[in-house]
FITI-350376 format. One record per residue (C-alpha): x negated, y negated, z negated. Coordinates in nm, 2 decimals, padded with zeros to 4 digits. Example, Ala and Ser with C-alpha at 12.3 -4.5 7.8 and 13.67 -1.06 7.14 Angstrom:
<rs>
<r X="-01.23" Y="00.45" Z="-00.78"/>
<r X="-01.37" Y="00.11" Z="-00.71"/>
</rs>
This chain:
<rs>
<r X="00.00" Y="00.00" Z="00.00"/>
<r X="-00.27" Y="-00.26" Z="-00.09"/>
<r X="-00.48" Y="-00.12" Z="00.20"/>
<r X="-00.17" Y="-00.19" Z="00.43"/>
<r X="-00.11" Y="-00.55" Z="00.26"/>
<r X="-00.48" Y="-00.63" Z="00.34"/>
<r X="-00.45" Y="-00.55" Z="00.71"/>
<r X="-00.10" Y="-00.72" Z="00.72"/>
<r X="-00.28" Y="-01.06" Z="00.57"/>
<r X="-00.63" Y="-01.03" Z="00.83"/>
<r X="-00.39" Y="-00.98" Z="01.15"/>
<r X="-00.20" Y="-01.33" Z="01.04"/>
<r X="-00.54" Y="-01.49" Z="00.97"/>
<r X="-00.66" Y="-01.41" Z="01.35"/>
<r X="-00.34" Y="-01.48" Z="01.46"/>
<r X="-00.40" Y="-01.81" Z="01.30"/>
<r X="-00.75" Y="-01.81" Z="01.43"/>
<r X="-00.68" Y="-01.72" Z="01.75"/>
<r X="-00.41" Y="-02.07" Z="01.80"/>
<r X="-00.67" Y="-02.31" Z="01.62"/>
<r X="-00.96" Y="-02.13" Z="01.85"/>
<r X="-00.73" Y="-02.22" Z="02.12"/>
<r X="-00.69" Y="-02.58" Z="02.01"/>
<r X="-01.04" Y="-02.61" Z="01.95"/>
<r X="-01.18" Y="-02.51" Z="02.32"/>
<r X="-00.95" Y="-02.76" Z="02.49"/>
<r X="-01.12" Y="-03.05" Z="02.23"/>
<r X="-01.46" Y="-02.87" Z="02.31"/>
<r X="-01.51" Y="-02.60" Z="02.54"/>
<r X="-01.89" Y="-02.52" Z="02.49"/>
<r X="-01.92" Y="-02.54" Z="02.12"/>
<r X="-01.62" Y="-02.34" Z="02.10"/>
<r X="-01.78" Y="-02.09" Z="02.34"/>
<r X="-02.10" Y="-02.06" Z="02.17"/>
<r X="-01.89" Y="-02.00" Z="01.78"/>
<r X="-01.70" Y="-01.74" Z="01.97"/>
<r X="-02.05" Y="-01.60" Z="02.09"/>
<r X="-02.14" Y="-01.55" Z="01.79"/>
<r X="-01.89" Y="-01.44" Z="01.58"/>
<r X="-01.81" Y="-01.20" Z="01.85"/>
<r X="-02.20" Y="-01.09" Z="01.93"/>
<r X="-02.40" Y="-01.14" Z="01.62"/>
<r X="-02.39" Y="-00.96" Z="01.27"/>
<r X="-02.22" Y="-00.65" Z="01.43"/>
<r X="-02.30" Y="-00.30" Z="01.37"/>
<r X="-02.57" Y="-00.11" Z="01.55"/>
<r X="-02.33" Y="00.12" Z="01.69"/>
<r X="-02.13" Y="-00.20" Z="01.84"/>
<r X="-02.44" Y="-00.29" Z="02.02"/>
<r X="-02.55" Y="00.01" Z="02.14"/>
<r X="-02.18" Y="00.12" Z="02.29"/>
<r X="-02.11" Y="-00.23" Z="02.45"/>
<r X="-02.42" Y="-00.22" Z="02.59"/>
<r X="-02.39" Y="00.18" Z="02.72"/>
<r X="-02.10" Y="00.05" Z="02.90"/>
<r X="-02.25" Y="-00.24" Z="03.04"/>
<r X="-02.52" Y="-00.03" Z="03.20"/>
<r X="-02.26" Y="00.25" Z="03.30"/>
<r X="-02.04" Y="-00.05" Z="03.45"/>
<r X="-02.35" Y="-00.19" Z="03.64"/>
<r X="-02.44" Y="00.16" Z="03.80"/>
<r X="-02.10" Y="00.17" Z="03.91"/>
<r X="-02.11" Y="-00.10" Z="04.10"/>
<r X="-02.43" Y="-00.01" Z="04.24"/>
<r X="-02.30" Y="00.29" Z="04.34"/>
<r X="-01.98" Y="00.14" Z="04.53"/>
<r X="-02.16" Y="-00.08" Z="04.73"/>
<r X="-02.43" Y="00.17" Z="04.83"/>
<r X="-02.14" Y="00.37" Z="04.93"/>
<r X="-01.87" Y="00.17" Z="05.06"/>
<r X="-02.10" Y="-00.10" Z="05.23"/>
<r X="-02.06" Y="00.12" Z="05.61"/>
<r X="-01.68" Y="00.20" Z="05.58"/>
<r X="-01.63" Y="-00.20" Z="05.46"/>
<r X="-01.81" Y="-00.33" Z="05.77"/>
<r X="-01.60" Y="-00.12" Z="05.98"/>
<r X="-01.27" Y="-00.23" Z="05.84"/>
<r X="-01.35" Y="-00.57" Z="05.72"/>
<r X="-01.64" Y="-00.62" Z="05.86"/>
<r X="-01.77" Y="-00.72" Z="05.56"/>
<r X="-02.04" Y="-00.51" Z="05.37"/>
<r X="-01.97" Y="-00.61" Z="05.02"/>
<r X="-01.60" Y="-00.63" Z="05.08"/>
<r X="-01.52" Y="-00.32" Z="04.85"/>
<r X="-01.81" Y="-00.41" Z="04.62"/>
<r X="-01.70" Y="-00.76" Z="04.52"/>
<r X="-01.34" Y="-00.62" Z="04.49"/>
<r X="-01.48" Y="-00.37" Z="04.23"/>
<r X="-01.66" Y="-00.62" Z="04.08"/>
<r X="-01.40" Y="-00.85" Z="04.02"/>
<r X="-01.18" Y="-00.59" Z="03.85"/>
<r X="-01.50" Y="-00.50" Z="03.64"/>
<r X="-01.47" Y="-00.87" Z="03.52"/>
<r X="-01.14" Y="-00.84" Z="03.45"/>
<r X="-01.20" Y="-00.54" Z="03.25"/>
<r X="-01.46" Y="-00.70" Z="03.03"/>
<r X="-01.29" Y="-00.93" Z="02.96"/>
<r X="-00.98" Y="-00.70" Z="02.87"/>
<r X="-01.18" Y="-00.50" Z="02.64"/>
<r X="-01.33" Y="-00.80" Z="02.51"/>
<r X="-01.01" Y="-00.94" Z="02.47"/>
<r X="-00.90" Y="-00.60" Z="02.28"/>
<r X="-01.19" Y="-00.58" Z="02.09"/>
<r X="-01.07" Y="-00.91" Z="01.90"/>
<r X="-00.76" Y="-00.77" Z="01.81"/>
<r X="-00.64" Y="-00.60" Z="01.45"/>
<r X="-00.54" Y="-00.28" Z="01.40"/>
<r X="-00.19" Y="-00.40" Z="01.37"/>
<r X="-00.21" Y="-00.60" Z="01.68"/>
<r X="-00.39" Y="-00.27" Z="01.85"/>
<r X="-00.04" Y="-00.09" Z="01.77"/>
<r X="00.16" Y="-00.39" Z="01.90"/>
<r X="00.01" Y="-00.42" Z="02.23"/>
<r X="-00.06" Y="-00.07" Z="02.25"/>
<r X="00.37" Y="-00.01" Z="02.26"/>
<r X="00.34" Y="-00.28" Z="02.51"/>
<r X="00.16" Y="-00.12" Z="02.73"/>
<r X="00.36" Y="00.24" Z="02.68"/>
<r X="00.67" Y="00.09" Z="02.78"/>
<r X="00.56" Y="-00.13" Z="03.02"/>
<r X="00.39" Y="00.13" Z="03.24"/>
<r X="00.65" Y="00.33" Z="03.19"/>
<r X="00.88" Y="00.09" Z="03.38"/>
<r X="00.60" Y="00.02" Z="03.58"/>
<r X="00.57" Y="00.39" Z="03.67"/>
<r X="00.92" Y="00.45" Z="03.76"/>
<r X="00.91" Y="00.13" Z="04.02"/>
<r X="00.61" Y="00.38" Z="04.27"/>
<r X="00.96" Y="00.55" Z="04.39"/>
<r X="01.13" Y="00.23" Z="04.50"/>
<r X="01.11" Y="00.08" Z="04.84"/>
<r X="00.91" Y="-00.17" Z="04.94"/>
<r X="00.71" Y="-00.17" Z="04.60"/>
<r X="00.58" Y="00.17" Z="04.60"/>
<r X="00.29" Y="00.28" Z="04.78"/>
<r X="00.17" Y="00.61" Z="04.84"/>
<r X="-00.21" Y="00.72" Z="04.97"/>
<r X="-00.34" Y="01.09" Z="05.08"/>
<r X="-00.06" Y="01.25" Z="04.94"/>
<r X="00.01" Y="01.05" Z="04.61"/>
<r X="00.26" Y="00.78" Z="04.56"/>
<r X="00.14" Y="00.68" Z="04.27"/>
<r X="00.07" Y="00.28" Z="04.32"/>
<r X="00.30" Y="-00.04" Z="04.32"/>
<r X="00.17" Y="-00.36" Z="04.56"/>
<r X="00.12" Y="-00.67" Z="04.41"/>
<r X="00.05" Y="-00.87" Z="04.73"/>
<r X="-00.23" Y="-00.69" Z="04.90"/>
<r X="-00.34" Y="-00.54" Z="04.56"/>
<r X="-00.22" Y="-00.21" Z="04.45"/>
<r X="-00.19" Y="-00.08" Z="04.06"/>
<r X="-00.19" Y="00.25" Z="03.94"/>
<r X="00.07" Y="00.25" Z="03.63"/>
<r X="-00.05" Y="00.57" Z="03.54"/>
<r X="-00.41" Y="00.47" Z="03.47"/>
<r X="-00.21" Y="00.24" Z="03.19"/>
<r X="00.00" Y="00.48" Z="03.06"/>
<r X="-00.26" Y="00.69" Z="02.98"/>
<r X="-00.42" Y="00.41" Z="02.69"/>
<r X="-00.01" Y="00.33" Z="02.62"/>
<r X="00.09" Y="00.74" Z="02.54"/>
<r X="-00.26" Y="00.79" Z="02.35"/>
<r X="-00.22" Y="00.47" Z="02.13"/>
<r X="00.21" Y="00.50" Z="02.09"/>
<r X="00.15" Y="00.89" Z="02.01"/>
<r X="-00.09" Y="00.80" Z="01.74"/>
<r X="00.13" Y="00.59" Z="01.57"/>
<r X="00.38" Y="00.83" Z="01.57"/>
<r X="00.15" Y="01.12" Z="01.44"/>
<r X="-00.05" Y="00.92" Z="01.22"/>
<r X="00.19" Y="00.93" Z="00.89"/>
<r X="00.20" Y="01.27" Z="00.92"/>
<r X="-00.17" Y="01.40" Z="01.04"/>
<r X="-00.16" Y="01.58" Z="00.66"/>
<r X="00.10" Y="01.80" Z="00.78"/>
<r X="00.05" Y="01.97" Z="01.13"/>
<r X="00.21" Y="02.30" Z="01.02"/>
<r X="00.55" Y="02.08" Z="01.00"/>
<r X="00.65" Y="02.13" Z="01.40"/>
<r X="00.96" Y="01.92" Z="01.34"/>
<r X="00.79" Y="01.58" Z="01.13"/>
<r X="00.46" Y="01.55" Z="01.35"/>
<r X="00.40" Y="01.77" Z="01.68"/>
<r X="00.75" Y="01.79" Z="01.75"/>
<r X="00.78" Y="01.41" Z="01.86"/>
<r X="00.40" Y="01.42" Z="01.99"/>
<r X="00.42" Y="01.74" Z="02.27"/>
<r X="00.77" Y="01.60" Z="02.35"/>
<r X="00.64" Y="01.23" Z="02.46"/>
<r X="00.33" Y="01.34" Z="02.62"/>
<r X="00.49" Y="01.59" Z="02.82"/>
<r X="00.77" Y="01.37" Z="02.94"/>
<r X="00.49" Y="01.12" Z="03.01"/>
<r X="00.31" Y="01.35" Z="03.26"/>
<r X="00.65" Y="01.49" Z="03.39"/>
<r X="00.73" Y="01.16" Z="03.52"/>
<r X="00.41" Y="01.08" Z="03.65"/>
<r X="00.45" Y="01.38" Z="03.91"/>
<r X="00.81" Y="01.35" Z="03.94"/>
<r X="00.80" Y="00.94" Z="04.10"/>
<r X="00.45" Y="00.97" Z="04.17"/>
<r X="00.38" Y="01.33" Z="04.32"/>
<r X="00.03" Y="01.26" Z="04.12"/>
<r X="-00.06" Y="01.62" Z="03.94"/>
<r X="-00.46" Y="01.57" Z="03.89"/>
<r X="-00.37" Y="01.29" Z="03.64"/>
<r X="-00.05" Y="01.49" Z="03.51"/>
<r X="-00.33" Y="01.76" Z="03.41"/>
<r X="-00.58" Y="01.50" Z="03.30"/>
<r X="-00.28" Y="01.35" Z="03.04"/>
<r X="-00.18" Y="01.77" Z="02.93"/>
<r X="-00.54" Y="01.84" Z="02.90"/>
<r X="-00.58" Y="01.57" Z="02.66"/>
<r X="-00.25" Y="01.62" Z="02.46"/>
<r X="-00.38" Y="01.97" Z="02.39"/>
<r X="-00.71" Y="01.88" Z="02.31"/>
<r X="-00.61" Y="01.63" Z="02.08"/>
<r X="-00.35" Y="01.91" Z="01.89"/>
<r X="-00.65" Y="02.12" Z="01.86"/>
<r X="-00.91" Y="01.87" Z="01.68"/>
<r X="-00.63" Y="01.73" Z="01.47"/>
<r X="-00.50" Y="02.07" Z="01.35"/>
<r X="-00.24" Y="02.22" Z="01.50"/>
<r X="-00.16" Y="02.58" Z="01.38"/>
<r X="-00.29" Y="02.78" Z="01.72"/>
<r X="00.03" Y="03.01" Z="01.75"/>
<r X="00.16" Y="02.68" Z="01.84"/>
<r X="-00.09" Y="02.55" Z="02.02"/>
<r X="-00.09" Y="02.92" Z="02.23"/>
<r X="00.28" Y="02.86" Z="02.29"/>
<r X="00.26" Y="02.50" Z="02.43"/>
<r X="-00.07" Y="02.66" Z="02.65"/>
<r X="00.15" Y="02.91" Z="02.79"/>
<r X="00.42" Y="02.72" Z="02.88"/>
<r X="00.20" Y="02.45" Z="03.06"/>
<r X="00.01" Y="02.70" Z="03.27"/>
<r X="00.36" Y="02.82" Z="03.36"/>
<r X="00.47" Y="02.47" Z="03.49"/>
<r X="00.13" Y="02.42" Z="03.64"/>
<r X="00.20" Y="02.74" Z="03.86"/>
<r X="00.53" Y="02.63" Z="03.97"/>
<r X="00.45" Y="02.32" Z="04.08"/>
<r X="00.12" Y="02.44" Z="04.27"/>
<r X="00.37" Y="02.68" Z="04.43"/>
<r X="00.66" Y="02.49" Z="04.53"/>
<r X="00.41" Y="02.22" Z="04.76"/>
<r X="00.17" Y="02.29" Z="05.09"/>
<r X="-00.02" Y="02.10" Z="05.01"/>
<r X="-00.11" Y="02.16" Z="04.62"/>
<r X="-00.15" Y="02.59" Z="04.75"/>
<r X="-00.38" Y="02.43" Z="05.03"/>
<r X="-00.60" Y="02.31" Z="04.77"/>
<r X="-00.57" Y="02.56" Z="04.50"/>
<r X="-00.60" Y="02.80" Z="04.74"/>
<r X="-00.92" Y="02.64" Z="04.90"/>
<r X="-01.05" Y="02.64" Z="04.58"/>
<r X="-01.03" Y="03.02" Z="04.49"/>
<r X="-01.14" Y="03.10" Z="04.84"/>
<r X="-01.48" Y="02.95" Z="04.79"/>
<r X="-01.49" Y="03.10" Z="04.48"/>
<r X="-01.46" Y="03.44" Z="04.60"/>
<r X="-01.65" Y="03.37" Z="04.91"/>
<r X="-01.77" Y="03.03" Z="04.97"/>
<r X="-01.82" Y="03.16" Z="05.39"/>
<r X="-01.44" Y="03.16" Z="05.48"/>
<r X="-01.42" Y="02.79" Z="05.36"/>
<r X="-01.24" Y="02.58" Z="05.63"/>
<r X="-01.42" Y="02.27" Z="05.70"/>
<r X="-01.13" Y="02.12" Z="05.89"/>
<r X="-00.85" Y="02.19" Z="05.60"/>
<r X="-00.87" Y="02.14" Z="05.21"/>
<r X="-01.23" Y="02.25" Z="05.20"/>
<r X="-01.37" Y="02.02" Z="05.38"/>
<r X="-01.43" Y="01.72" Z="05.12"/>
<r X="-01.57" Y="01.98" Z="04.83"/>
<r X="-01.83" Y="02.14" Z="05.14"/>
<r X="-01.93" Y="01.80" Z="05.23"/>
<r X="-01.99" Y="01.68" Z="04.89"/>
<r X="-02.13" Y="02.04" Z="04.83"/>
<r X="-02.40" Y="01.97" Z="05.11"/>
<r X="-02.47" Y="01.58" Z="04.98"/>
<r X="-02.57" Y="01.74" Z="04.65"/>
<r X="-02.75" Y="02.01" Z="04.79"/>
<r X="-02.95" Y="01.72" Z="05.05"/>
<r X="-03.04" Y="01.49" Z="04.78"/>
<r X="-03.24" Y="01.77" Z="04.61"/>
<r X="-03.44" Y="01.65" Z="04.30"/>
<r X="-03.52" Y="01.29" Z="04.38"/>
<r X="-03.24" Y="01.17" Z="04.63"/>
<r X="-03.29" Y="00.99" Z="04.99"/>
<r X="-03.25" Y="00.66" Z="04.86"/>
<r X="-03.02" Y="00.35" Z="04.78"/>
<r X="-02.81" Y="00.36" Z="05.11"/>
<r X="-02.93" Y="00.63" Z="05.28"/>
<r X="-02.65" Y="00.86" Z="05.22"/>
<r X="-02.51" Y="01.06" Z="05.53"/>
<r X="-02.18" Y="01.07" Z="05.33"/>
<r X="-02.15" Y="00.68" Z="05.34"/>
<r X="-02.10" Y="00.77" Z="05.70"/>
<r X="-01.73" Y="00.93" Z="05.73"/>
<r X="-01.86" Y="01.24" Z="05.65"/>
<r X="-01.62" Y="01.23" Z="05.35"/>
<r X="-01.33" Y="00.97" Z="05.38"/>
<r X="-01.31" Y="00.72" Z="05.09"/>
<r X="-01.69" Y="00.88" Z="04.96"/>
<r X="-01.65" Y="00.53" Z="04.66"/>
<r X="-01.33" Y="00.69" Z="04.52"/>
<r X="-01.32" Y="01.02" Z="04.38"/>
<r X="-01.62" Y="01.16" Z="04.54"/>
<r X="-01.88" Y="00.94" Z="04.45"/>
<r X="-02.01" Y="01.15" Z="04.19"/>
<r X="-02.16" Y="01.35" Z="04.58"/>
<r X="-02.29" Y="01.01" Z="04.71"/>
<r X="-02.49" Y="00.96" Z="04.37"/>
<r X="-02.65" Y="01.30" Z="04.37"/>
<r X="-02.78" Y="01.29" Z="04.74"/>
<r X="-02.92" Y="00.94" Z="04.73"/>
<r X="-03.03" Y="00.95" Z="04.35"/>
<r X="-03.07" Y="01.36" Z="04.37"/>
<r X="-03.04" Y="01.58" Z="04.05"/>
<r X="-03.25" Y="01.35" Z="03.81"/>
<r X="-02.96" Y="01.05" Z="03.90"/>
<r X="-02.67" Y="01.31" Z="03.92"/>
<r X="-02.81" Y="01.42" Z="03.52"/>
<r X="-02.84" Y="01.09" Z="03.41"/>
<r X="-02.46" Y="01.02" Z="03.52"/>
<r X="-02.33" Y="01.28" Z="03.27"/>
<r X="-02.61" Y="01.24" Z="03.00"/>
<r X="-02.48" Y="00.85" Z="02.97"/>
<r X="-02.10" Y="00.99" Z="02.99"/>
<r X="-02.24" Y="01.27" Z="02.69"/>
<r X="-02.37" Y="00.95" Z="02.46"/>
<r X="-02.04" Y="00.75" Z="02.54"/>
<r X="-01.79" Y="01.03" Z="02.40"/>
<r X="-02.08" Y="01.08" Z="02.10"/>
<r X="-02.06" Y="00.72" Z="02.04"/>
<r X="-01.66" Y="00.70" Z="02.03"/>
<r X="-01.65" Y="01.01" Z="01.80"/>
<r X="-01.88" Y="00.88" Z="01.59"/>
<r X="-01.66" Y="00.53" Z="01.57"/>
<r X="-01.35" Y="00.78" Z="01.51"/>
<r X="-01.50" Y="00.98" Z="01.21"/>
<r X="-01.63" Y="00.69" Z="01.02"/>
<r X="-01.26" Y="00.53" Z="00.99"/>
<r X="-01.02" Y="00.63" Z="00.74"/>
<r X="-00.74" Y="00.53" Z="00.89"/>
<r X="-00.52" Y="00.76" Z="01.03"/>
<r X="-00.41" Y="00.58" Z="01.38"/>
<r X="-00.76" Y="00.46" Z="01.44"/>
<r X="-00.87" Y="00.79" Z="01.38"/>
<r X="-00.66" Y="00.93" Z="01.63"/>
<r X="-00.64" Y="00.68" Z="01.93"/>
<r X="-01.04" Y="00.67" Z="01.97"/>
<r X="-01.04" Y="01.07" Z="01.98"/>
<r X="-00.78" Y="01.04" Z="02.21"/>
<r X="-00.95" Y="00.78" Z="02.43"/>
<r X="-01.30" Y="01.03" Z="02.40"/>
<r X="-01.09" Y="01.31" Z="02.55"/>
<r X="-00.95" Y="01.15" Z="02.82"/>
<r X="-01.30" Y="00.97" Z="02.94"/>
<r X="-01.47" Y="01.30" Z="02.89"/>
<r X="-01.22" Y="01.51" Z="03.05"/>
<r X="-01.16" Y="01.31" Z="03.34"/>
<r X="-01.55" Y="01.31" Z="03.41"/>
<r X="-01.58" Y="01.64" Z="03.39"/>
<r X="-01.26" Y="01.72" Z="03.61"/>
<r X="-01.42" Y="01.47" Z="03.86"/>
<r X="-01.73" Y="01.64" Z="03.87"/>
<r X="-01.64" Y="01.97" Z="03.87"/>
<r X="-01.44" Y="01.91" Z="04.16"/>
<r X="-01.75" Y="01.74" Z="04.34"/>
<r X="-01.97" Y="02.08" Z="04.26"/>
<r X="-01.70" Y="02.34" Z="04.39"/>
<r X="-01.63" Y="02.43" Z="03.99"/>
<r X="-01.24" Y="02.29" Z="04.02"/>
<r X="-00.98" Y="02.25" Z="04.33"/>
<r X="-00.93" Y="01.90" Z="04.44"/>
<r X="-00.73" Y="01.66" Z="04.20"/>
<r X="-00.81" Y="01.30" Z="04.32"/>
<r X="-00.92" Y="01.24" Z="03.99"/>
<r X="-01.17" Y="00.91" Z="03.97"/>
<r X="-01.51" Y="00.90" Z="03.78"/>
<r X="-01.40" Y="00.67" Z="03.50"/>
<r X="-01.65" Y="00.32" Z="03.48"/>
<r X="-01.84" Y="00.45" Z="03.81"/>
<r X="-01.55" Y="00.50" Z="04.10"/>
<r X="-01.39" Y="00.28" Z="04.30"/>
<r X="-01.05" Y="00.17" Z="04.14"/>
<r X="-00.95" Y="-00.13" Z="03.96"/>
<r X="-00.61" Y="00.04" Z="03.79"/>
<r X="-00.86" Y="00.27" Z="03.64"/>
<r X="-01.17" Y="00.07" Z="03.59"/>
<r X="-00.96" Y="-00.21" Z="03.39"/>
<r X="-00.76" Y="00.07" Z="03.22"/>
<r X="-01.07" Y="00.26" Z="03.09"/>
<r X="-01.24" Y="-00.07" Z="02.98"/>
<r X="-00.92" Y="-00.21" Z="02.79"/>
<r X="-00.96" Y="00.14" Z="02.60"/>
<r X="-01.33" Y="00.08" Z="02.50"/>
<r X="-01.23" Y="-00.23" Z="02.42"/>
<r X="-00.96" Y="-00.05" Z="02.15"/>
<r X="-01.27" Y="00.17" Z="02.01"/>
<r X="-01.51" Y="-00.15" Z="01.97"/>
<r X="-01.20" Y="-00.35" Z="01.78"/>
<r X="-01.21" Y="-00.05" Z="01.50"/>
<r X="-01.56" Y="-00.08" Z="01.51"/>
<r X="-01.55" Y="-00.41" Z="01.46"/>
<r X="-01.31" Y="-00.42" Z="01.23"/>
<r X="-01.47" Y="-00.18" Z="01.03"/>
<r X="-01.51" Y="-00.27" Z="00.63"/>
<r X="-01.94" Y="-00.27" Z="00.63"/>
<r X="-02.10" Y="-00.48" Z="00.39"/>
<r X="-02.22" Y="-00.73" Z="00.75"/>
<r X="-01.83" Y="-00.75" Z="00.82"/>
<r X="-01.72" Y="-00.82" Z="00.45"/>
<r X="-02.03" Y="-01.14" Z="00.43"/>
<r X="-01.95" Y="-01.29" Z="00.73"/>
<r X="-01.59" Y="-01.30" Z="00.65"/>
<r X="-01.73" Y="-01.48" Z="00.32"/>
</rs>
């Protein structure tokens, strides 16, 4: 109760804050800049620095990576080289300053706009079906235009169901054998969450990438596994329908398991043909790469090579030392997080920055195994590195989340420089 009173009275003082700040920068725009500076950079934990400044470089290589790989396709339908590169790096701008911006907030304001964001991609999700607002691309119609930019609600609702799902489980994280109190409430949202996702937006890698998580999350906070076997089976059940009932989700399963059995019957004119390409890329770059730009992908060999493949075009022209170092720095990321997540003693906080680890992780790994032949093709993007802004600004506002625990976290630095 006291606990809750004390975080009830810092939310309204950086509410307060926040207006006077406000005030303040219009009277004096660089001396309010360089307070903010500081009370935002300096006297901050060492984990702070060392996460914001992972992501930084993991932000950076991305963008490195899309221009290396998008700069050919860009000049033949723009003209432009950097076209797709200063694209992606606006939206990494907007993301930093999104996780920036939710970095500042408190928990209770974390739990606020987190609701926000549920509902509001939920509507946001439902709009992909209607015409003239939804857009669909290589078999997904998963996007909504704004003018000639198109969102990804999904990539939102993803940060929305983690953060609303926590503050439903979080009053009762003591009692995971109760099915009705806690996990009733929690499987039921997150499934209805990816159902929808593949009903309006035909979209089942990031369907799996949302079930994944929920279940992964059930596990590491507790779930009895008799019900975590039950909910298992029933998913892989669902999974098999739906791969079943479409052409083109057999096409790639079945592309998949073919190369598995015998990667010689591939097709290289059907579904196989991105994971054989990519296959080759990785196998060209060998241990050292070709080189910044000299990738034969970046040359149509696979269409879109800066979205969900690019994870290929990094290994052939940075080979197997740059293709290592991709997942080391994804490995230190989801150590960092769970390192931010154990140290709290809250229960929500503890449960939103597991949930945003999972998803990161997970998705990387779906991504890459994909790229190496390990998993049938999802159209899953590299979080931080692929080109996308729904996702880029989406996985950055969810740092963002992690870094505002951090930040807000009671250390003896935090509790002086409040004094």
């Amino acid at each position: 109760m006291v606990t809750r009173e004390r975080n009830s009275s810092r939310g309204s003082r950086t509410q307060q804050a926040s207006h006077s700040g406000f005030k303040a920068f219009l009277i004096n725009p660089k001396q309010s800049f360089m307070s903010w500076f500081d009370s935002y950079f300096l006297h901050q934990s060492r984990q702070f620095y060392l996460m914001v400044m992972l992501i930084l470089f993991i932000v950076g290589l991305g963008l490195v990576a899309v221009f290396s790989a998008s700069h050919v396709s860009s000049i033949k339908a723009y003209g432009n080289p950097f076209f797709d590169f200063f694209m992606q790096l606006t939206f990494a701008v907007i993301g930093l300053l999104m996780m920036v911006f939710m970095s500042n907030r408190s928990r209770e304001q974390i739990e606020y706009y987190g609701r926000l964001i549920f509902f509001g991609s939920l509507f946001a999700q439902c709009l992909v079906v209607v015409p003239g607002i939804g857009r669909s691309s290589g078999g997904n119609a998963n996007w909504i235009g704004i003018g000639q930019i198109g969102v990804q609600p999904s990539e939102f609702l993803k940060l929305g169901m983690i953060i609303y799902l926590a503050s439903a489980l979080a009053p009762h994280l003591d009692r995971m054998d109760d099915f009705e109190r806690g996990p009733k409430q929690f499987i039921g949202v997150g499934v209805a969450c990816a159902a929808l996702v593949v009903l309006t937006g035909k979209d089942m890698g990031t369907a799996i990438v949302m079930i994944l998580v929920l279940i992964a999350m059930l596990y590491l906070l507790g779930l009895p596994k008799n019900y975590l076997m039950i909910f298992s089976g029933l998913v892989a059940v669902a999974g098999f329908i739906l791969i079943t009932t479409s052409d083109s989700r057999k096409a790639r399963f079945g592309a998949f398991i073919t190369r598995l059995i015998d990667p010689s019957k591939v097709s290289l004119d059907g579904s196989g043909w991105q994971t054989e390409h990519g296959f080759w890329g990785l196998a060209f770059g060998g241990f050292t790469g070709t080189g910044l730009g000299q990738s034969k992908l970046d040359w149509g060999w696979i269409p879109e090579v800066q979205n969900d493949f690019i994870f290929a075009n990094i290994g052939e022209e940075l080979g197997l030392v740059g293709a290592l170092v991709v997942i080391l720095l994804f490995f230190l990321l989801g150590r960092y997080i769970l390192r931010i997540a154990n140290a709290t003693n809250d229960g929500f906080s503890h449960i939103v920055s597991l949930g945003i680890m999972l998803w990161i992780l997970i998705q990387a790994y779906i991504n890459i195994a994909v790229v190496v032949g390990l998993g049938p093709v999802l159209g899953v993007p590299l979080p931080l590195i692929s080109k996308g802004g729904s996702s880029l600004v989406a996985v950055l506002m969810a740092l963002g989340v992690v870094l505002s625990f951090e930040r807000n976290k009671p250390t003896e630095i935090a509790r002086s420089r409040r004094r």
